[in-house]
N, C-alpha and C positions, 0 to 999 in steps of 0.2 A: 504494500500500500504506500509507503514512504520510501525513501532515499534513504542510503545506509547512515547518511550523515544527520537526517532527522530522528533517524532512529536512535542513535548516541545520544543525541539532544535528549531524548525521551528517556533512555536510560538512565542520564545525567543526571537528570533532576530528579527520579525518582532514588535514586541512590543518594542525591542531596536530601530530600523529602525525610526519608528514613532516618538518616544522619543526623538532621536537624532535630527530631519526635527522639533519639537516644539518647543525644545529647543535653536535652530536657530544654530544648530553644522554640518548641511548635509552637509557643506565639508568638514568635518572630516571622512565620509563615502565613499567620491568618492575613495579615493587610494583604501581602502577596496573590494570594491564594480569593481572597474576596474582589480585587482586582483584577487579575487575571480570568477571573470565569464571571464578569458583572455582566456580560452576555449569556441573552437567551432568557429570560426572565428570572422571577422571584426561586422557583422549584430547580431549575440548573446551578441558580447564585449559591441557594443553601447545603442542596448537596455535597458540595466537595466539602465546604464549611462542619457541614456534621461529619463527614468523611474524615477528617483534621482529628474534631474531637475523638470522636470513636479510637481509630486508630493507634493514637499516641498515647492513652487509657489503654487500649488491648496489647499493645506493645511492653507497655508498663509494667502491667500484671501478669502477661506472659501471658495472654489467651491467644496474641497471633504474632506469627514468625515475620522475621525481615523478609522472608521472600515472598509473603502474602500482602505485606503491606507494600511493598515494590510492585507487583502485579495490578494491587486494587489503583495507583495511581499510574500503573501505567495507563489503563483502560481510559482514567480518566483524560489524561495527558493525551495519548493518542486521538480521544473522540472530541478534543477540546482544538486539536490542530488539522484535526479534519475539516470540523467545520468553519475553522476562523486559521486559515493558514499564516494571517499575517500577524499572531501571535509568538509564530518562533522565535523571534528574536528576544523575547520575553520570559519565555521557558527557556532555551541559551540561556540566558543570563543567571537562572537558577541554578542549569546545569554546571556552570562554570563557575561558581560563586565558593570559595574558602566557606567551611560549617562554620563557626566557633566552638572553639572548645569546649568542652564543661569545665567549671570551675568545680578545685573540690581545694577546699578550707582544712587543712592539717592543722593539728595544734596537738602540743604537749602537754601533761598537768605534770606537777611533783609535787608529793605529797611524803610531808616526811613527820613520824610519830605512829600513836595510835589513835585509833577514833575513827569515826567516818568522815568521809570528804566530799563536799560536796561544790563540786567546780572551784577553781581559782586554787592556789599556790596555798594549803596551810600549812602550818611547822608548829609542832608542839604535841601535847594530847589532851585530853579532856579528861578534867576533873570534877568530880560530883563531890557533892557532901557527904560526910566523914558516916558510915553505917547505910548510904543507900546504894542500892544494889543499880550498875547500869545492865543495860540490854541492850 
């Protein structure tokens, strides 16, 4: 149906699409994604849009694979450049676009004595009054 080179297009972005939903960015896709399909009426707009959500929720939880959510966007990708060709240049852009990364926040505690710790840096231990019993 397409050119090998649209067809990469298509793969592109739905390999971005995925990327995006793992690395916990999918709404960074919604503006995109509501733009890109605001043809065709109210029932094509919201589609993909609940397509977003569902998705990156089912990806989440593990109720569907990378290769199921690749496929469901392909279809959509595909029937979106069928009937509006002169959106490639639009999904290119997706396809060819860096993800961002996820950001993941390390941090260290030290915790030095007895007692419980409850976030941040304590030193020492705890002391109760003289005959009651701690737990």
């Amino acid at each position: 149906m397409f050119d090998e080179a649209t067809t990469a297009i298509i793969t592109g972005a739905t390999g971005n699409i995925v990327a995006y939903m793992l690395n916990g960015h999918a709404d960074a896709l919604r503006a995109w994604v509501s733009r890109i399909f605001r043809t065709g009426g109210e029932a094509r707009h919201s589609l993909p849009l609940r397509a977003l959500e569902e998705d990156s929720a089912a990806l989440a939880l593990g109720a569907a694979t990378e290769s199921d959510i690749r496929a469901r966007w392909s279809v959509l990708l595909t029937s979106l450049l069928a009937a509006h060709p002169e959106l490639r240049a639009e999904v290119n852009a997706l396809a060819t676009t860096s993800v961002p990364a996820s950001v993941v926040n390390l941090g260290s505690q030290n915790n030095y004595g007895s007692g419980p710790f409850i976030a941040g840096h304590n030193f020492g231990s705890i002391s109760s009054a003289p005959g009651r019993k701690v737990e």
